[in-house]
N, C-alpha and C positions, 0 to 999 in steps of 0.2 A: 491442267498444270500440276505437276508434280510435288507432294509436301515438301518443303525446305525441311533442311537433315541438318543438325550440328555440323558435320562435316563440310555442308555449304557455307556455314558463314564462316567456320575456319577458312576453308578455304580463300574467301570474298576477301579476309581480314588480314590473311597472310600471317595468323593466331594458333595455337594448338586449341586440338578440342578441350582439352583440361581446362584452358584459359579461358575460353567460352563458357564452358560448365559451372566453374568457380565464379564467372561474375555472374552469371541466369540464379546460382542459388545463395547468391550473397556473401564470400567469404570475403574477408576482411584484406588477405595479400595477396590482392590486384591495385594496381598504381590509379590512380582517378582517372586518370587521361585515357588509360586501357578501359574501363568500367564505362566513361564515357561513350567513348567511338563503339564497343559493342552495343550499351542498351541504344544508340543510337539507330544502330543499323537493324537491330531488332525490331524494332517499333517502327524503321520504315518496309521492310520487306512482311511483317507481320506473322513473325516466329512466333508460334504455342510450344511449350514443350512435349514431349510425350510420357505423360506421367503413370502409364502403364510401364512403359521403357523403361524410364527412368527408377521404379522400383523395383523392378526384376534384377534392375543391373545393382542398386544401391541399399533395397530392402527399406527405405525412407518414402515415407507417407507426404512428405511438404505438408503435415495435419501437425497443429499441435491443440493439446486441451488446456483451457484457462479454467478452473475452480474458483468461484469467489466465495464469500461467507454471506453472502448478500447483495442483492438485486437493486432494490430500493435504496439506494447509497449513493451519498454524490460521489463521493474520494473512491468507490469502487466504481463508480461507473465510467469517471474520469480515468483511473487506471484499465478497463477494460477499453476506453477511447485509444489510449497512447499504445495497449498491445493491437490492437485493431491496423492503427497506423503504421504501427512500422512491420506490419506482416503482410499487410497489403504492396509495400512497397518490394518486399523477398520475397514475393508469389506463394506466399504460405494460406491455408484454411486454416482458420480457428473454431476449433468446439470451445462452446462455455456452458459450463453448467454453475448450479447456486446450489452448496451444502446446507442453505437456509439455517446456520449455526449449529449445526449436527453432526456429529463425526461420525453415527451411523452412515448417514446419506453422504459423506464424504466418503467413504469406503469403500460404495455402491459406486460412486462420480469415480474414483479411480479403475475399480475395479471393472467398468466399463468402458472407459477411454484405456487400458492397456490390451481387452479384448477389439479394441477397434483400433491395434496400434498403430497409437499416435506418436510422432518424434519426443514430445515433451509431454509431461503437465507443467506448468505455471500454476502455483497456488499461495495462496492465504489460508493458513488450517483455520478450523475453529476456534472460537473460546473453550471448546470442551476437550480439544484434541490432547491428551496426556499419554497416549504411547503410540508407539511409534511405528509397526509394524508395517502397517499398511504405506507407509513412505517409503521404508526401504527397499519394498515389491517392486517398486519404481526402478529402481537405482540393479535391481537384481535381475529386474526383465531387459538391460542393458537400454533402457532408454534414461532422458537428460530430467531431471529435477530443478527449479527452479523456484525459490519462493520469495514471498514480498509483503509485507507491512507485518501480520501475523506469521511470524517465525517458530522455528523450536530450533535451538543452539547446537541439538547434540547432532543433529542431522545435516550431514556435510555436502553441502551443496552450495551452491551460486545465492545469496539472497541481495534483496533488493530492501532496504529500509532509510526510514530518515532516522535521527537519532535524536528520540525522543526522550531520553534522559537529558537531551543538554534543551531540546523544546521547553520541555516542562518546567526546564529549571528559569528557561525566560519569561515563561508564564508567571511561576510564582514571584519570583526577582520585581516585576513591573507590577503584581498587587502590593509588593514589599516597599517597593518605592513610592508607590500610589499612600503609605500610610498605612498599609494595614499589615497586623502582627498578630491577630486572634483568624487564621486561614482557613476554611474548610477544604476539604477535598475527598470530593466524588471521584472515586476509584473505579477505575476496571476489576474485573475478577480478577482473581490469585492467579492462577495458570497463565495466560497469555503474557509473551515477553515483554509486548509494547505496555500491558498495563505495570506490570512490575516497573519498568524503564520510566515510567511516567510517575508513580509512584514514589521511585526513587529522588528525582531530579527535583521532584516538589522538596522531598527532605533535604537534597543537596543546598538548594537554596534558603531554608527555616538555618541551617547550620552555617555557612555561612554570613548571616544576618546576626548569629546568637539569638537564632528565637527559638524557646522551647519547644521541641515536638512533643504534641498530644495526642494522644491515639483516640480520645474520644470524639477529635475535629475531623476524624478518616471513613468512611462511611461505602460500602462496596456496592455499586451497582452491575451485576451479572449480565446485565445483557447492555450495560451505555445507553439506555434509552429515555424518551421525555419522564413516562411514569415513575422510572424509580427516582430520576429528577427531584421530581414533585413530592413523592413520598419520603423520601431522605431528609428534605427538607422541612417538612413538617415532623420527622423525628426531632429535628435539631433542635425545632421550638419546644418541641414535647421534654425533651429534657432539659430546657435552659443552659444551651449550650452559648458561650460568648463568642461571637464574629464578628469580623466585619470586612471578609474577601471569600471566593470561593473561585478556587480552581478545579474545574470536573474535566470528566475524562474523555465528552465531546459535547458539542455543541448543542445535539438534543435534551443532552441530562442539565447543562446548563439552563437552555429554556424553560424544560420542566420544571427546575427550582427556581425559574425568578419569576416563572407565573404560580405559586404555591405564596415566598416571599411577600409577591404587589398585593395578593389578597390578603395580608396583614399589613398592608400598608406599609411596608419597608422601603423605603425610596433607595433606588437602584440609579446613581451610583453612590450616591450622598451618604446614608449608611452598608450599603456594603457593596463593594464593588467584585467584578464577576470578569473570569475566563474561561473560555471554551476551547475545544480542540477540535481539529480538520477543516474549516471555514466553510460549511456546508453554505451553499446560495441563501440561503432562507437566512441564515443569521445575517446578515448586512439592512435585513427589509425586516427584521423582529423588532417591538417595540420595549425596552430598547434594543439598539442596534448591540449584537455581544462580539467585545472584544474575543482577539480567537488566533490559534495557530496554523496558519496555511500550509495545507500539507499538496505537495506538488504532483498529483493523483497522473497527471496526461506524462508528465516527464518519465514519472515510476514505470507506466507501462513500457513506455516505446523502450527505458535502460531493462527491465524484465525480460522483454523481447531479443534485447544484443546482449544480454548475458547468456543465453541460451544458443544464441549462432557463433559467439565467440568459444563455447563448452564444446557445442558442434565443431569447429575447426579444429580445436584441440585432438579431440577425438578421433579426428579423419586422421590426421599427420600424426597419431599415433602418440602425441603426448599426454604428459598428465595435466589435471584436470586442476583449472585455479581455483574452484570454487571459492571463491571470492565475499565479501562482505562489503557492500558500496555503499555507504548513507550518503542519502539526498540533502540539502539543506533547506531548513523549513522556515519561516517567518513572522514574527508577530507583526498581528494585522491589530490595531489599538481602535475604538469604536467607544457608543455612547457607555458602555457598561464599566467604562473606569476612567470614564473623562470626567475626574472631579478634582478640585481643589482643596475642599475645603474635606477632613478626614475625619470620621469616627468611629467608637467603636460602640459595638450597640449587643447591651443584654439581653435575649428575649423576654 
């Protein structure tokens, strides 16, 4: 029996091959009903494409590269879920590699998926990432750029974020409302958009309130993680700093300071109540449970994934490029870490 040819199922469908082509590789203007009756009859005659063909004629890999900054991550593994899914659905392969927070090793991660040309990268730069060279190779080997949660502004491409200025600012806002007016916050480093964004939204919300900002209540955790948590927080007691709320810059540095806190016996939430960011699993089952902002990790993927075929369309049909900026909307998820009534503030 002879391989079925695009030309056969045009033919079958009384369709152009173009029409055929454009729905097999997902563009967006094909009508449903056309998209329909093709993958239909696809899947029943049991069409592969020829992806040898198909690149000699189009110079297109159906490969794209995902970089993440980390591996061991819910909100990244969640986002590596949602590009997973919807490239599986566009008969795409996905490379992924982990710059493990290195723009060294990100460099390497580009500079190996553009020799293995791939249609895309999708990435998350590092915390460390402060120039930009190696992004715009991307953009210069004419293939698509794409990035998500960790951004850089200057570099004009498609990005995927939530807007975590106006998060942060519901974080601080509900410790503000919770009673407390003496706020900690565990910061991200300086460089990264989202920590700035999050840093800012905190002050949005102290200004709004007319509560003084203190720069001795701000305290930078370079990497977001449990230890500097823990050590931040025993600066705070170390210098007699007055609190009695803490919003940090994820859910690990969270837990790290309020297991530093309960071993001086600070009762959480009663004297000082506590919010986290990304809603990692583990916090809902931490004792206590830490209130936290759900960040939409499966959704971000799969929108990653159709900013990059919608760039793709552009491109074919020869227009310009939206490069686009889409925030997601995020959620406060409220738990035992600021379920309290009764409010104080507390000197170390």
């Amino acid at each position: 029996m002879s391989k079925i040819k695009l030309s056969d199922i045009a033919a079958a469908l009384k369709l152009s091959k173009a029409t055929i082509s454009k729905v097999l590789n997902s563009y967006p203007d094909v009508n449903s009903k056309t998209r329909e009756r093709v993958l239909q009859y696809v899947k029943k005659v049991g069409f592969e494409p020829d992806r040898n063909a198909s690149y000699l004629r189009t110079k297109e890999t159906n490969t794209v590269a995902l970089i993440l900054p980390e591996m061991n991550h819910d909100f990244f593994n969640s986002v590596l879920a949602g590009v997973l899914k919807r490239a599986q659905q566009s008969k795409y392969n996905v490379l992924v590699g982990c710059s493990q927070g290195s723009v060294e090793e990100e460099k390497k991660l580009i500079s190996q998926f553009l020799n293995q040309n791939v249609d895309a990268i999708l990435m998350a730069v590092t915390q460390q990432t402060n120039e930009f060279k190696h992004l715009e190779e991307v953009q210069k080997e004419g293939k698509l750029l794409v990035m998500f949660d960790k951004i850089e502004k200057i570099i004009d491409c498609p990005k995927i974020i939530i807007d975590d200025r106006k998060a942060a600012f519901d974080a601080t806002e509900h410790l503000i409302l919770k009673g407390c007016k003496k706020i900690l916050h565990f910061r991200g480093a300086y460089s990264p958009q989202i920590s700035i964004d999050r840093y800012l939204g905190y002050r949005d919300a102290l200004e709004k309130y007319d509560i003084p900002f203190d720069t001795s209540r701000v305290f930078v955790c370079e990497n977001a993680d449990g230890n500097e948590g823990y050590y931040n927080a025993k600066k705070v007691l170390d210098l007699g700093i007055e609190f009695d709320g803490l919003f940090a810059i994820s859910d690990l540095t969270a837990a790290g300071a309020i297991k530093l806190f309960k071993e001086h016996n600070i009762k959480i939430p009663e004297e000082l109540a506590v919010v986290g960011f990304s809603n990692w699993r583990f916090s809902q089952f931490y004792f206590p449970s830490i209130t936290t902002i759900d960040q939409p990790g499966i959704t971000m993927g799969v929108k990653v994934f159709e900013a990059f075929l919608n760039e793709k369309s552009l491109k074919k049909q020869g227009l310009e490029p939206e490069n686009r900026t889409l925030k997601l909307p995020s959620k406060l998820i409220v738990r035992d870490t600021t379920a309290r009534e009764v409010q104080k503030s507390l000197t170390s």
